[in-house]
C-alpha positions as CSV (number, residue, x, y, z in Angstrom):
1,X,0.0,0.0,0.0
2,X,1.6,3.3,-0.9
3,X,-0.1,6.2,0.9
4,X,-0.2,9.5,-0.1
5,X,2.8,12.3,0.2
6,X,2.2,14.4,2.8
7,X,1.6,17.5,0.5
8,X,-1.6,15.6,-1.3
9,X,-4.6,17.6,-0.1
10,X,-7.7,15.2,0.6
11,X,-10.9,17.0,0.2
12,X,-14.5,15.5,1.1
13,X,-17.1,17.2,-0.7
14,X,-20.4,17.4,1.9
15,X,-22.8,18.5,-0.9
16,X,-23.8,15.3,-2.8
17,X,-23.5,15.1,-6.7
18,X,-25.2,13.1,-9.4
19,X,-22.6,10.4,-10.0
20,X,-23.6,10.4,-13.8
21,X,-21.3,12.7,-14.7
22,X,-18.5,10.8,-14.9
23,X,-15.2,11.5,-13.6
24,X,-15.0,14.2,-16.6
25,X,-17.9,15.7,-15.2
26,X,-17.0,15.4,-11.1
27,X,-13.6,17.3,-12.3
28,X,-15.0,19.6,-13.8
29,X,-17.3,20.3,-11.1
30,X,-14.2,20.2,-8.4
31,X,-13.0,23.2,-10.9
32,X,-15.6,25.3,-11.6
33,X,-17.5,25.4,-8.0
34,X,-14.0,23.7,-5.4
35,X,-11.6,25.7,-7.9
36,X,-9.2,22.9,-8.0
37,X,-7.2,22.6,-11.0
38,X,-7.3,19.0,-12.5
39,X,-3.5,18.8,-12.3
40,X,-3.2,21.1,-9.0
41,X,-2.4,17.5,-7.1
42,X,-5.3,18.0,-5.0
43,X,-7.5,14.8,-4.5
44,X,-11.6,15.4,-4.3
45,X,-14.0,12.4,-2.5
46,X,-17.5,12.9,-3.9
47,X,-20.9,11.1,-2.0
48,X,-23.4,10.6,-4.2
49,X,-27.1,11.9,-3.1
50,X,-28.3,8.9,-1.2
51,X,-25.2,9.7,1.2
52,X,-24.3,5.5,1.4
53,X,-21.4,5.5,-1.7
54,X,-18.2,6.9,-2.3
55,X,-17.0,7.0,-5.8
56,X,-13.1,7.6,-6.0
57,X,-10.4,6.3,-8.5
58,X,-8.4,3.4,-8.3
59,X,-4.7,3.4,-9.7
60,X,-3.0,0.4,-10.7
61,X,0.8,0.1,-11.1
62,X,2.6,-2.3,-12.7
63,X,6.5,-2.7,-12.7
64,X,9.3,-5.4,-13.3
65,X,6.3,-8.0,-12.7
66,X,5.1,-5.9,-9.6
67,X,1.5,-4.7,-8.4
68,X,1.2,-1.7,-6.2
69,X,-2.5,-0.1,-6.3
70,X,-3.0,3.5,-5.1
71,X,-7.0,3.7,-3.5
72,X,-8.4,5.3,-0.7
73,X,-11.5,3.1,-0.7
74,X,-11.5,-0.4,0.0
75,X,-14.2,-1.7,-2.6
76,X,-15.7,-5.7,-2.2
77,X,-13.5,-7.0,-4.8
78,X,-10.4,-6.3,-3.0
79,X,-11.8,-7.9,0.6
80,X,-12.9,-10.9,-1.4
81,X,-10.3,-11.7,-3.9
82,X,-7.4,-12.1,-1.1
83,X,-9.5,-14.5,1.1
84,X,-9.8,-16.5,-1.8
85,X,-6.5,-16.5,-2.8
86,X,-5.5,-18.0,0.6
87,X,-8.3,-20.4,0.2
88,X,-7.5,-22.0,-3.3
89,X,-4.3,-21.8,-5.5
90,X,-4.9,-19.6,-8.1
91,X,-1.9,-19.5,-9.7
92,X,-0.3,-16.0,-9.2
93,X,3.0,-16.2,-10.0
94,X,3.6,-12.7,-10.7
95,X,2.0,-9.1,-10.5
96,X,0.2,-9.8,-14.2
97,X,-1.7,-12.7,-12.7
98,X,-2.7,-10.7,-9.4
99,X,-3.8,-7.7,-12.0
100,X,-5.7,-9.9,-14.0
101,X,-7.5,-11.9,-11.0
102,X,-8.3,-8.3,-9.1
103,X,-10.0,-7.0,-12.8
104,X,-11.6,-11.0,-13.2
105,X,-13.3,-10.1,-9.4
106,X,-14.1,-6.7,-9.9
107,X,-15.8,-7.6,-13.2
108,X,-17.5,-10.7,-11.4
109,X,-18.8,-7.9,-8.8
110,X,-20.3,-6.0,-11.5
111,X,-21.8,-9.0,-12.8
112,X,-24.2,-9.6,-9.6
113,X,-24.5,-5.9,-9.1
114,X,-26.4,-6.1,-12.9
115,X,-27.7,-9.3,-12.2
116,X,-29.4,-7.7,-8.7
117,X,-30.1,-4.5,-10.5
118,X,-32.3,-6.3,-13.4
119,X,-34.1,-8.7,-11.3
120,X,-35.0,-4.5,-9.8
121,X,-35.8,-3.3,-12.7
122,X,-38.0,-6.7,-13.8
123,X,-40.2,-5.9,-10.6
124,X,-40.8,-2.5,-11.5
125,X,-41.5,-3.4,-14.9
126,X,-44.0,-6.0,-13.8
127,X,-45.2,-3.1,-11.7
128,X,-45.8,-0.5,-14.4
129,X,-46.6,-2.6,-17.4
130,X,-49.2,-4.7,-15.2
131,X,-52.1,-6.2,-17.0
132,X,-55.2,-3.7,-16.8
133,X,-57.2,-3.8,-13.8
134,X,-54.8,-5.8,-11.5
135,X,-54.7,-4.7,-8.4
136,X,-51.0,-4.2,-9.3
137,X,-51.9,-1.8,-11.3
138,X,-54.7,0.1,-9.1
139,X,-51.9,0.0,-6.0
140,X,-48.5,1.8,-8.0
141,X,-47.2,4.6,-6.3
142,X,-46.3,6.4,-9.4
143,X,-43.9,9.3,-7.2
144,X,-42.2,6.2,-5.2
145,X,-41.8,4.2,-8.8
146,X,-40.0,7.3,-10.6
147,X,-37.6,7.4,-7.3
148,X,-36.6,4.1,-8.3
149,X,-36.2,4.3,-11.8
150,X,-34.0,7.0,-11.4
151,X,-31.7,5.1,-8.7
152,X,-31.6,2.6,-10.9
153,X,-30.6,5.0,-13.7
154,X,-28.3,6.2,-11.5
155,X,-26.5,2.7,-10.8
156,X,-26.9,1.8,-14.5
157,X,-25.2,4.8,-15.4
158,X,-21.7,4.6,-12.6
159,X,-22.0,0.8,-14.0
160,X,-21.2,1.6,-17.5
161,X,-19.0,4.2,-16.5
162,X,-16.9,1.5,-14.4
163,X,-17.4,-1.1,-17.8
164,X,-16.3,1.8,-20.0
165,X,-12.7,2.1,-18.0
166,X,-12.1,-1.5,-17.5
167,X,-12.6,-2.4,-21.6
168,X,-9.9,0.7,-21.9
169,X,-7.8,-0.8,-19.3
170,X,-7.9,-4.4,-21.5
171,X,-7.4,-3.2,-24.4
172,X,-4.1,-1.1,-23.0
173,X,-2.9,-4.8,-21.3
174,X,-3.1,-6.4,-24.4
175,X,0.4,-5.1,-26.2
176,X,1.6,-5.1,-22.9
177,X,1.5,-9.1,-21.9
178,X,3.2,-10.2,-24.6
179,X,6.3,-11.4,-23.0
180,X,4.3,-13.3,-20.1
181,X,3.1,-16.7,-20.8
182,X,-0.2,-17.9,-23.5
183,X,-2.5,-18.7,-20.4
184,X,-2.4,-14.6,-19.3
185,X,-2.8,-13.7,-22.6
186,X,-5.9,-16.1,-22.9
187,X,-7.5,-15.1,-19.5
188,X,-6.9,-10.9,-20.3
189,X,-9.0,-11.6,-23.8
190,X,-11.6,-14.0,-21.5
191,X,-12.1,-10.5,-19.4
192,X,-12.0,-8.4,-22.3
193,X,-15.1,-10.3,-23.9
194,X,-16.6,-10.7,-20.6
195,X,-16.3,-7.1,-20.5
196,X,-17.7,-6.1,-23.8
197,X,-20.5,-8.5,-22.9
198,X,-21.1,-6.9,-19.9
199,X,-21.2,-3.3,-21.5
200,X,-24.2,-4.3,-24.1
201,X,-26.4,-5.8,-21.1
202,X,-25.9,-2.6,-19.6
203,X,-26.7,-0.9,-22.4
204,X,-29.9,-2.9,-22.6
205,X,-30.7,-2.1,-19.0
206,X,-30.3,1.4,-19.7
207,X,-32.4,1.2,-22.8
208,X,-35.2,-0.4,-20.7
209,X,-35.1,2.0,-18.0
210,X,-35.4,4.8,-20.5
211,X,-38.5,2.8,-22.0
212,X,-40.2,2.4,-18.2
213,X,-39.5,6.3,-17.4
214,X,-41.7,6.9,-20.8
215,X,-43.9,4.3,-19.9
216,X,-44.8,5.3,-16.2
217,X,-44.9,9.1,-17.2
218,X,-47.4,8.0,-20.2
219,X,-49.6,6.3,-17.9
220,X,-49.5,9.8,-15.2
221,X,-50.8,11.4,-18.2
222,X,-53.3,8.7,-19.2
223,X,-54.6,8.9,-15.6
224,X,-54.2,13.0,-15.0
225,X,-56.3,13.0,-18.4
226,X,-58.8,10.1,-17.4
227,X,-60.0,12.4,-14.3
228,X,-60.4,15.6,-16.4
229,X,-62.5,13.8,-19.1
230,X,-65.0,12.8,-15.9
231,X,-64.6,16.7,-14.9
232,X,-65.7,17.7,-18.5
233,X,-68.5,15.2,-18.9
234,X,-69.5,16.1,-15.8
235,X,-69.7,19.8,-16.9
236,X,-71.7,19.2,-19.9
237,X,-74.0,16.7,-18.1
238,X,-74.7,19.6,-15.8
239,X,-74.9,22.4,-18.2
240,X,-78.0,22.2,-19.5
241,X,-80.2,22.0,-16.1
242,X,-78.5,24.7,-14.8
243,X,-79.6,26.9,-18.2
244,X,-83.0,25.6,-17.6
245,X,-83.0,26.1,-13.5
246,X,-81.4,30.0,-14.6
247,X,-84.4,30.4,-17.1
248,X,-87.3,29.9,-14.8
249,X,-84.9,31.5,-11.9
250,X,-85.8,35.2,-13.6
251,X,-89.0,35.5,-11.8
252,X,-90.6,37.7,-14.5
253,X,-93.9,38.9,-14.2
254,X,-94.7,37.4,-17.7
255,X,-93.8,33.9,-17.5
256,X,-96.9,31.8,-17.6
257,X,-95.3,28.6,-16.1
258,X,-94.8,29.9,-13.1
259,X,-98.7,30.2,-12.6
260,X,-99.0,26.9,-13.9
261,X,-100.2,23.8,-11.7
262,X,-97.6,21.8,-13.3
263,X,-95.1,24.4,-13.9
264,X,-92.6,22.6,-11.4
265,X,-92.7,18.9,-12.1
266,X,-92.4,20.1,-15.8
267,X,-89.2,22.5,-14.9
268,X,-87.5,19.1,-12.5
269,X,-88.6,16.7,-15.9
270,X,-87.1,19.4,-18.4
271,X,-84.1,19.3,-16.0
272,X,-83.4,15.5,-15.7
273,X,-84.1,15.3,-19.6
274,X,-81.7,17.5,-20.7
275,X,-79.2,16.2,-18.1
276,X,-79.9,12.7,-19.2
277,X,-79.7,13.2,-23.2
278,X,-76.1,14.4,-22.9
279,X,-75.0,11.5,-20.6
280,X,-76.8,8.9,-22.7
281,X,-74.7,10.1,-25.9
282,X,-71.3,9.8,-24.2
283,X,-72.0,6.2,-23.1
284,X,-73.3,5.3,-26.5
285,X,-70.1,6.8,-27.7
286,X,-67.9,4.9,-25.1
287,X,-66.7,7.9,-23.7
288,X,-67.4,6.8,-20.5
């Protein structure tokens, strides 16, 4: 472990940042609103808005068959892939082999984090896209669902980010191994496929999230228009006994119905008539 010199600043960032910018983005940001310089040798820890993660870099150097990495985290895939190291023989000989078994276990983490993150984002489809009528359906919390969706947005998005850096990583390891033996060079392609697969599931996740953020805000508006078509019916239902109630409201001296024995039950009839007529039409038309 090599800490840091003595004249490396550390600073924690309190206010939390969307972690979909990218580490392009979170520079940028410790630029513009920290004013640190990229290259000013100052080191920036973001937490991200749910407070529970830490995205920072991870450096890995490798020299005359040596691995040193430089990380002020301590992510899963470095707690798990010594204990099994001590556990089974896994062959490493040399720093390449420890490199490639730390990027096989951090790609095998990302692996169950997309495997857990789609079973997620199965529920919420199942959720959304219910069949109509279910009480599935008729119970969705439509503000709790778009929380998710955006979480899982969120995790989708660092996800690729992380997938995007390790296929550049491969790809640079590649001219690199070619003096170490043909079973390194077959396990860094292995990862580098493994990768590559990894990066078009995510893709697809990412594609289907976008599809059940459209999907959930179509069905707001379905539902946001559903109750103003009952407002509207409602309206013109009620329009027409309230011209007729206005009418024979006047009290004029020469209106004859209102000297008429059956002036009233004819005004209440008139009323329901007109009142009916209009409802009748908009059921006939499956409006309602």
């Amino acid at each position: 472990m090599i800490f840091p010199d003595q004249a490396v600043r550390i600073v924690i960032a309190t206010k939390p940042v969307d972690f979909r910018k990218g580490h392009d983005g979170l520079a940028a940001m410790a630029h513009g609103e920290l004013g640190f310089a990229p290259k000013a040798g100052v080191m920036v820890v973001f937490r991200s808005k749910r407070g529970d993660r830490i995205k920072a870099p991870i450096s890995f150097i490798l020299v005359n068959h040596r691995l040193v990495t430089i990380r002020h985290t301590e992510p899963r895939p470095f707690t798990i892939f010594p204990q099994r190291a001590e556990k089974a023989d896994l062959g490493l000989r040399s720093g390449e082999t420890i490199l490639l078994g730390l990027l096989e276990a951090i790609v095998d983490r990302l692996a169950d984090i997309l495997e857990r993150a789609g079973r997620e984002i199965d529920t919420i489809s199942r959720l959304i896209l219910g069949q109509k009528g279910s009480d599935t359906r008729k119970g969705a919390n439509y503000k709790a669902t778009l929380e998710e969706i955006g979480r899982k947005g969120d995790l989708t998005s660092n996800i690729r980010d992380s997938l995007a850096t390790l296929e550049r990583l491969t790809t640079f390891l590649g001219p690199k191994l070619t003096s170490t033996d043909k079973k390194c060079r077959d396990q860094l392609k292995a990862l580098a496929a493994d990768v590559r697969s990894l990066a078009d599931h995510a893709n697809f996740m990412a594609q289907k999230i976008t599809f059940l953020l459209d999907a959930t805000l179509g069905l707001i508006n379905i539902e946001q228009n559903a109750i103003i078509k009952i407002f509207s019916v409602a309206a013109v239902v009620f329009l027409p006994p309230t011209l007729v109630a206005s009418i024979y409201g006047m009290n004029f001296d020469l209106m004859p119905e209102l000297r008429w024995t059956l002036g009233y039950p004819f005004a209440i009839g008139l009323m329901i008539l007109s009142a009916g007529l209009p409802y009748l039409y908009f059921k006939r038309r499956g409006w309602l």
